[in-house]
Short mmCIF file of the C-alpha atoms (twelve columns), coordinates in Angstrom:
data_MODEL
# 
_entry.id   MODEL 
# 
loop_
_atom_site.group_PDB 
_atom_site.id 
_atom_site.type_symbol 
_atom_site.label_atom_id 
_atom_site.label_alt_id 
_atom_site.label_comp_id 
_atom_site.label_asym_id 
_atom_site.label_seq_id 
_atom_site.Cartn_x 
_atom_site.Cartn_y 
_atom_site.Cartn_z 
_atom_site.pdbx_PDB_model_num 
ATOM 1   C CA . UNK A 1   0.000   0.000  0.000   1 
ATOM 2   C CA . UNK A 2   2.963   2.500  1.020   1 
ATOM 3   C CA . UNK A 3   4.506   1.760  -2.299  1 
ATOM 4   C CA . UNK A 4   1.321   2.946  -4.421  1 
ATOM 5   C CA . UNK A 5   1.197   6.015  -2.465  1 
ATOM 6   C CA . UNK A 6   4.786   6.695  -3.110  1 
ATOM 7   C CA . UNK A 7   4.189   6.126  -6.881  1 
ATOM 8   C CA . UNK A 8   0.967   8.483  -7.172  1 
ATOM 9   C CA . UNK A 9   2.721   10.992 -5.226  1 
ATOM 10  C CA . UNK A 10  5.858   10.619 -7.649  1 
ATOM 11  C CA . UNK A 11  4.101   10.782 -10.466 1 
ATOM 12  C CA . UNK A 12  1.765   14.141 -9.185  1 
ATOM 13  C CA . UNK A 13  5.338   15.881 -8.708  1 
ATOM 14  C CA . UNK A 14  6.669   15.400 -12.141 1 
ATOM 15  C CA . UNK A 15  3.001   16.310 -13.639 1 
ATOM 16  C CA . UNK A 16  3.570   19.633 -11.485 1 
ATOM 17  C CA . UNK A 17  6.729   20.024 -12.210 1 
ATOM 18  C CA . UNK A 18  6.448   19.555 -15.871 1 
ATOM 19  C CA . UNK A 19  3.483   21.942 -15.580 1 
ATOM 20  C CA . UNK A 20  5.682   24.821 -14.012 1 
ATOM 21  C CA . UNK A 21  8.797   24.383 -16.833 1 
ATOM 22  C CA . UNK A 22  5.901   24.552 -19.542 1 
ATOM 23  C CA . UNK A 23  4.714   27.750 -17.443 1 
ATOM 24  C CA . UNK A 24  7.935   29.240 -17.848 1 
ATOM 25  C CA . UNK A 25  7.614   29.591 -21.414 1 
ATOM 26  C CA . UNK A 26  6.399   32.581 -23.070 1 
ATOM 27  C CA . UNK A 27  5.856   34.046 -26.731 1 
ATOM 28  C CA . UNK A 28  5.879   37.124 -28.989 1 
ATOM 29  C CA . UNK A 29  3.724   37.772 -31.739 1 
ATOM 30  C CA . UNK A 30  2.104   41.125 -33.458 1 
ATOM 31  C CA . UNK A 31  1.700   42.771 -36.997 1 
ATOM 32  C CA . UNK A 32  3.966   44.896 -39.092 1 
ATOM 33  C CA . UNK A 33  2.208   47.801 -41.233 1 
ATOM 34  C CA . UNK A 34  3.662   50.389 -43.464 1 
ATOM 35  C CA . UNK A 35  3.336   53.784 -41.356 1 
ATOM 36  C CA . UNK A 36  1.779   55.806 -43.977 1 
ATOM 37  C CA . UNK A 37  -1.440  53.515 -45.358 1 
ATOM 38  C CA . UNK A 38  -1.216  51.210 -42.347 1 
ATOM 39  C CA . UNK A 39  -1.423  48.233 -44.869 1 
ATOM 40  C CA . UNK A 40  0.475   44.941 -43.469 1 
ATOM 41  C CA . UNK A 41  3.584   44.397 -44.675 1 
ATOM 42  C CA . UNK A 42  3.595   40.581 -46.214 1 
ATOM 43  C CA . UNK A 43  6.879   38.585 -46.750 1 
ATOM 44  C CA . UNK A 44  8.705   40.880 -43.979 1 
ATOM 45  C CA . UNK A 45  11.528  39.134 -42.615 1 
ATOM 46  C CA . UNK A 46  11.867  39.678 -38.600 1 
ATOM 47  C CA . UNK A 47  14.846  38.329 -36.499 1 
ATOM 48  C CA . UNK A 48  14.530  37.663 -33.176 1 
ATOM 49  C CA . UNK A 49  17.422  38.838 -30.922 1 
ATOM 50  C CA . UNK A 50  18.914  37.889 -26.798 1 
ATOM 51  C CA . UNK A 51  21.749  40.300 -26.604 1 
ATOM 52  C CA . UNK A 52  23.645  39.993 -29.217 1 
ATOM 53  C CA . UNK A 53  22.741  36.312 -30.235 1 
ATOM 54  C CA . UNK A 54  20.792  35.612 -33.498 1 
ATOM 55  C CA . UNK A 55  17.650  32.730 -32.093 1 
ATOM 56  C CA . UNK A 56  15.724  32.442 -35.046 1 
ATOM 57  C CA . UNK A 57  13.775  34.449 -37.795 1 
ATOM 58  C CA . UNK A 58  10.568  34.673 -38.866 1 
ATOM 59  C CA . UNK A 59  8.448   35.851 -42.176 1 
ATOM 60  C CA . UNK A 60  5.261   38.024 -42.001 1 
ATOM 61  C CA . UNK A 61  2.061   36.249 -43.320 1 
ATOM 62  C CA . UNK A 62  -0.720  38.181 -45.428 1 
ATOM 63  C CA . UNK A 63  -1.824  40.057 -42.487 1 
ATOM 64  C CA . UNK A 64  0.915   41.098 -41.768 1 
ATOM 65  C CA . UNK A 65  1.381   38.635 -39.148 1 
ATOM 66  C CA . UNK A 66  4.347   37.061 -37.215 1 
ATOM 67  C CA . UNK A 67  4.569   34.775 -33.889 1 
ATOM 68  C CA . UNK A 68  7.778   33.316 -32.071 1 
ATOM 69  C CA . UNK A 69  7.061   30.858 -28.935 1 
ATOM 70  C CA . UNK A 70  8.459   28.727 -26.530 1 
ATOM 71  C CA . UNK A 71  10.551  31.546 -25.282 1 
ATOM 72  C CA . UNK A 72  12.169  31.761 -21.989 1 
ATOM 73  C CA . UNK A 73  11.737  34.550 -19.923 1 
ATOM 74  C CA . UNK A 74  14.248  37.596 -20.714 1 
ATOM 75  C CA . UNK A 75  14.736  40.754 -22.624 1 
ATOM 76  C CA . UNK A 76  14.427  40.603 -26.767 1 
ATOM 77  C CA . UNK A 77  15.116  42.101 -29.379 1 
ATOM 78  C CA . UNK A 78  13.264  42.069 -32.944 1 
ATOM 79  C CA . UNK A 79  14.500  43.418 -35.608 1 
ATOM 80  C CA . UNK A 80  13.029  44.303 -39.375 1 
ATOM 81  C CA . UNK A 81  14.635  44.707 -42.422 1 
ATOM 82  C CA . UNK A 82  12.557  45.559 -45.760 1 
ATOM 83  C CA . UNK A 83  13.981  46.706 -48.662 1 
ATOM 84  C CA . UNK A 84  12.930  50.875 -49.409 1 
ATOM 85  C CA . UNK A 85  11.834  50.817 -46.258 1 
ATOM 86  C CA . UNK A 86  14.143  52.324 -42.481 1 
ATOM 87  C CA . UNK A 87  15.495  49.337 -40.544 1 
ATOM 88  C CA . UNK A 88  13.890  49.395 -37.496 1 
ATOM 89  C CA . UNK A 89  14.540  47.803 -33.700 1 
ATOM 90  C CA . UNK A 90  11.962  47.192 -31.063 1 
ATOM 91  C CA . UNK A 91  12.916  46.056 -27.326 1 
ATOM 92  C CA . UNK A 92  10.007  43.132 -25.903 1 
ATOM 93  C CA . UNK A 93  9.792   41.914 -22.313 1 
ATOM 94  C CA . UNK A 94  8.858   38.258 -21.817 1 
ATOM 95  C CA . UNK A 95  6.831   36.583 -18.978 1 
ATOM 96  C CA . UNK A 96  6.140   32.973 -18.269 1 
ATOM 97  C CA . UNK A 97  3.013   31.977 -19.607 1 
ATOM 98  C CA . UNK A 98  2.103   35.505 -21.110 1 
ATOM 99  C CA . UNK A 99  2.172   36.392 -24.387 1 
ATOM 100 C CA . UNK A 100 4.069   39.773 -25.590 1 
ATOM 101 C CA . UNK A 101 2.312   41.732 -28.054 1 
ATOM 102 C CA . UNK A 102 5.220   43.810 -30.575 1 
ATOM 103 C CA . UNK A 103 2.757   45.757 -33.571 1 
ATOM 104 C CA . UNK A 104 5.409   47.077 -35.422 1 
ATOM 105 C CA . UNK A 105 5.310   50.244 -38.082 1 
ATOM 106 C CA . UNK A 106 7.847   50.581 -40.950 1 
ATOM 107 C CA . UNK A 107 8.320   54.173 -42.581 1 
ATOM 108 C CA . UNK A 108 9.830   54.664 -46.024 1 
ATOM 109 C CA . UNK A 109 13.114  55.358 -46.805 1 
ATOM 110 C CA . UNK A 110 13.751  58.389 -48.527 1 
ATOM 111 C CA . UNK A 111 15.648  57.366 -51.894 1 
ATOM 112 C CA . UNK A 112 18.553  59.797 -53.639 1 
ATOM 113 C CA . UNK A 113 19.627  59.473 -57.333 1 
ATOM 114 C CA . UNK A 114 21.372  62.502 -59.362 1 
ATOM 115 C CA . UNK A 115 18.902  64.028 -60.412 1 
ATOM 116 C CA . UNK A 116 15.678  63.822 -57.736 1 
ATOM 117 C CA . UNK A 117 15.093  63.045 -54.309 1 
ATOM 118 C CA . UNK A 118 12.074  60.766 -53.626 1 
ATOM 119 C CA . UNK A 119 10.607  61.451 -50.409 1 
ATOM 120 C CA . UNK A 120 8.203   58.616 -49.582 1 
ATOM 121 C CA . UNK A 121 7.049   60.087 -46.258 1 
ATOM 122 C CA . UNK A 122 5.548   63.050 -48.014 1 
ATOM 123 C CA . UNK A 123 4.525   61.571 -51.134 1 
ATOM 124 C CA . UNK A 124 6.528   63.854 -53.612 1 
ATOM 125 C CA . UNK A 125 9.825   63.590 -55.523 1 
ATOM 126 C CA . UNK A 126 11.790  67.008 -55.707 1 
ATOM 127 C CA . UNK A 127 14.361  67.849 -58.071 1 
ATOM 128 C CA . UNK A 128 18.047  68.258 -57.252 1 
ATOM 129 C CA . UNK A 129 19.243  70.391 -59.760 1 
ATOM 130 C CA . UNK A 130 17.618  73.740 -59.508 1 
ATOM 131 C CA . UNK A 131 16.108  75.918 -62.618 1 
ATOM 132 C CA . UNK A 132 18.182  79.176 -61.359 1 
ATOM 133 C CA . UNK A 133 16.379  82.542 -60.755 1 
ATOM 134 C CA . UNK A 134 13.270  84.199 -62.479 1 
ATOM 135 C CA . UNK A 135 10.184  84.975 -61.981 1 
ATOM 136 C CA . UNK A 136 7.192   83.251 -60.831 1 
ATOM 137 C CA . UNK A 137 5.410   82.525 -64.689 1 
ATOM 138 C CA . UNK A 138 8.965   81.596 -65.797 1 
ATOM 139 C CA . UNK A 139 9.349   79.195 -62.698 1 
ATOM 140 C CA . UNK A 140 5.930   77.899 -63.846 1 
ATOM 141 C CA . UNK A 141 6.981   77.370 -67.578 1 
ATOM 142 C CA . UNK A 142 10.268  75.526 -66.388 1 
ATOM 143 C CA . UNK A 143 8.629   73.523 -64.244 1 
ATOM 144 C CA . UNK A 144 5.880   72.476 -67.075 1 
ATOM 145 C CA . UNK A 145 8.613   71.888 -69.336 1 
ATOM 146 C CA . UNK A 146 10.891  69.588 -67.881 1 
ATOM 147 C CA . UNK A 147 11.312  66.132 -68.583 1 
ATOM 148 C CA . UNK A 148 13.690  64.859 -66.047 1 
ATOM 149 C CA . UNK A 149 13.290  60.955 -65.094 1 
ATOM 150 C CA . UNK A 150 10.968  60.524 -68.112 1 
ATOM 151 C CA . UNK A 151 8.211   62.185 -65.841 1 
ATOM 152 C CA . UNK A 152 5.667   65.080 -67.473 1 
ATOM 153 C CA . UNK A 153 4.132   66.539 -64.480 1 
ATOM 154 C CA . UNK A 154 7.112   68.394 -62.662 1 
ATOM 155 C CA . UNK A 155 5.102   71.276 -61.310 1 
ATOM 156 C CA . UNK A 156 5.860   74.279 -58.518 1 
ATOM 157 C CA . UNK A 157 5.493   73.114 -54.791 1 
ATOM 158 C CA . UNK A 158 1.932   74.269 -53.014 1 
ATOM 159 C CA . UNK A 159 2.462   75.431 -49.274 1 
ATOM 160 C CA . UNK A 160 2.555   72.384 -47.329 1 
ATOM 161 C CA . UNK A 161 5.354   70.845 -49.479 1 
ATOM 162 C CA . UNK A 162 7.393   74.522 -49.285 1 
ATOM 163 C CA . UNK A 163 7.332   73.744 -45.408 1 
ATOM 164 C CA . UNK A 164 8.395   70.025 -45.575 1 
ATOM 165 C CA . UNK A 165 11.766  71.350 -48.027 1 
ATOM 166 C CA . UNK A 166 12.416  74.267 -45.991 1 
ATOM 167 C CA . UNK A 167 11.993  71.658 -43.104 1 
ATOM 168 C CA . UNK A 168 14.244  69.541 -44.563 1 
ATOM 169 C CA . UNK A 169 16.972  70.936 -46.154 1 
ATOM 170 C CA . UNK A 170 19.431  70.045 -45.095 1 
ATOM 171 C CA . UNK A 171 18.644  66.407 -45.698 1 
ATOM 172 C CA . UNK A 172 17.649  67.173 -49.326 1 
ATOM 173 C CA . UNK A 173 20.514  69.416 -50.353 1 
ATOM 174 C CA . UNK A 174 21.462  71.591 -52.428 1 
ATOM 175 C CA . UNK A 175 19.369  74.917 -50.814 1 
ATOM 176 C CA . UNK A 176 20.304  78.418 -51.208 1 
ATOM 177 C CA . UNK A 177 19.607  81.381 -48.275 1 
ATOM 178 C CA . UNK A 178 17.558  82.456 -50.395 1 
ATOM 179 C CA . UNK A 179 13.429  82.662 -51.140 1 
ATOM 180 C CA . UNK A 180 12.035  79.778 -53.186 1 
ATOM 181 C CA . UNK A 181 8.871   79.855 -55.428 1 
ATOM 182 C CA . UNK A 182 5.784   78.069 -55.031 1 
ATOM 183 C CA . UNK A 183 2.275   78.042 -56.050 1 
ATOM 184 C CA . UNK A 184 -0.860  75.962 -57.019 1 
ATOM 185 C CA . UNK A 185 -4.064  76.541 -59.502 1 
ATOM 186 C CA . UNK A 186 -7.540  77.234 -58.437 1 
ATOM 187 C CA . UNK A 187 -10.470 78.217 -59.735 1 
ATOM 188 C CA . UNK A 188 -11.835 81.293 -60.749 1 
ATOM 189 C CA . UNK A 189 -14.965 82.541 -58.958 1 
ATOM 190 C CA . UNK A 190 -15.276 85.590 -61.086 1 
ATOM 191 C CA . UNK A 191 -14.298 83.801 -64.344 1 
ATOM 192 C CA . UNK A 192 -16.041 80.235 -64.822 1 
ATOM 193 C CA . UNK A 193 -13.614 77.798 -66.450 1 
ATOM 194 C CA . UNK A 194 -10.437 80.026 -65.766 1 
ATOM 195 C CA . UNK A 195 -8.124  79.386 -63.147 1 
ATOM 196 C CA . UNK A 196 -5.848  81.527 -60.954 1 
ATOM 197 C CA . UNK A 197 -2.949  80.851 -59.326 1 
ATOM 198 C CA . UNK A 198 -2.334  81.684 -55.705 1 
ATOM 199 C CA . UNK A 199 1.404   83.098 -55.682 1 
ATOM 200 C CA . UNK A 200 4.089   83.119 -52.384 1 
ATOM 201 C CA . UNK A 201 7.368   81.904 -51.323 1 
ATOM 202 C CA . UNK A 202 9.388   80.640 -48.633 1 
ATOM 203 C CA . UNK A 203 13.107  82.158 -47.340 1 
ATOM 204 C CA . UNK A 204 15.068  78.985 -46.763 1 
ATOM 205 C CA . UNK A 205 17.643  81.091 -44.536 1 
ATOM 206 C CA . UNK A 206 14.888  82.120 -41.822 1 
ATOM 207 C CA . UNK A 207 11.846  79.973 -42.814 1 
ATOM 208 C CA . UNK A 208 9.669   83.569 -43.498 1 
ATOM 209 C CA . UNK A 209 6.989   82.266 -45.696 1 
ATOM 210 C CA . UNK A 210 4.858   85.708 -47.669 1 
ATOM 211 C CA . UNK A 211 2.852   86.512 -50.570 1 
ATOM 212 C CA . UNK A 212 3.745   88.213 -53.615 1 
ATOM 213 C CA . UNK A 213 2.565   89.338 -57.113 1 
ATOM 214 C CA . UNK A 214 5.271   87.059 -59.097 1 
ATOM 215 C CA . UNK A 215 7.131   89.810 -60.868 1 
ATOM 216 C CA . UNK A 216 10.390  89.376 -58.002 1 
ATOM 217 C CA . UNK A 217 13.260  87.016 -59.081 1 
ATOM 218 C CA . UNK A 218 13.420  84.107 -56.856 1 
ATOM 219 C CA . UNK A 219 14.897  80.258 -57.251 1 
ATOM 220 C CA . UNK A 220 13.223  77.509 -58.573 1 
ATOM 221 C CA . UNK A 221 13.220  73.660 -57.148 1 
ATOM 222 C CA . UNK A 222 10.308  71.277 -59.044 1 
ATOM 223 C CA . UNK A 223 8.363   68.640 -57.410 1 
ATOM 224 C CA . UNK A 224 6.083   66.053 -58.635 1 
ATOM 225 C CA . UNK A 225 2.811   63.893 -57.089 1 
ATOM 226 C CA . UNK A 226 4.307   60.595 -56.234 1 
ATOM 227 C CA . UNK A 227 2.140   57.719 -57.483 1 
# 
């Protein structure tokens, strides 16, 4: 009788103590979207990081989807690499028994060639080169006219995208001190079927942004609509 009690109480230990290693365990799982449309990022390869030590990797499903377990409690690190898009790093906690949620948002990398600067996080590509000094109609007619990249639809920035180059300048390169045109079309309320243009600038040395008639002689830098 004593041995039979021995054995059921030998085998509820190693059921508990199985229990409490399979407790230890924990997991990580979340999505990966692009930052700008918040559509998941498929075929994303994340690696999963302890220190410096590479554990395993893991590929995003159609949702956007990824999900490491059996994971020991400890600090992690994942890490996601997609091509046009800015590495990226995020630090996850694991428990035992709780699972670690790690959503994840990638943001476009900003691509340079010699001739124009595509700038993914604002949805325009802006010209390196720029078309020199003139007016504002002559900064419109360059603008029209060029054909860099094969593209048709170079155009003058509208205020928003003035800001963003003024705001980053330095990153772009190739700013003068100096005012920069910009513009955009809209229609006529006094004329139906004409359109007017709304006419200002931007000082890239102090950021002043002001109105202005279009007769002054002020530099040039074309941007198109990204598709």
């Amino acid at each position: 009788m004593k041995k039979i009690i021995y054995l059921v109480t030998a085998a509820a230990l190693l059921f508990f103590s199985c229990t409490e290693k399979v407790n230890e365990t924990g997991s990580i799982y979340g999505i990966i979207t692009d930052k700008i449309d918040g559509e998941p990022m498929r075929a994303a390869g994340v690696e999963l990081f302890k220190g410096e030590n590479l554990l395993t990797k893991a590929v995003t499903g159609s949702e956007g989807n990824y999900e490491f377990n059996n994971l020991s409690n400890g600090q992690y690190i994942l890490k996601v690499t997609v091509h046009g898009y800015r590495d990226i790093e995020y630090n996850v906690l694991v428990n035992s028994g709780t699972p670690a949620r790690a959503d994840m948002q990638l943001e476009n990398k900003e691509i340079f060639t010699d001739d124009y600067v595509i700038l993914k996080s604002h949805g325009i590509m802006v010209q390196v080169q720029e078309f020199g000094v003139s007016d504002f109609y002559d900064a419109l007619t360059m603008c029209l006219y060029s054909r860099l990249g094969g593209f048709n639809d170079w155009r003058l920035p509208n205020i928003g995208e003035l800001a963003f180059l003024y705001q980053n300048r330095e990153i772009i390169g190739g700013f003068i001190e100096d005012w920069y045109w910009g513009g955009e079309w809209y229609e006529s309320e006094e004329y139906e079927g004409e359109y007017e243009f709304d006419i200002y600038a931007m000082n890239f040395k102090t950021g002043r942004f002001d109105w202005f008639d279009g007769e002054e002689l002020y530099r040039v830098r074309a941007v198109r609509t990204l598709p």
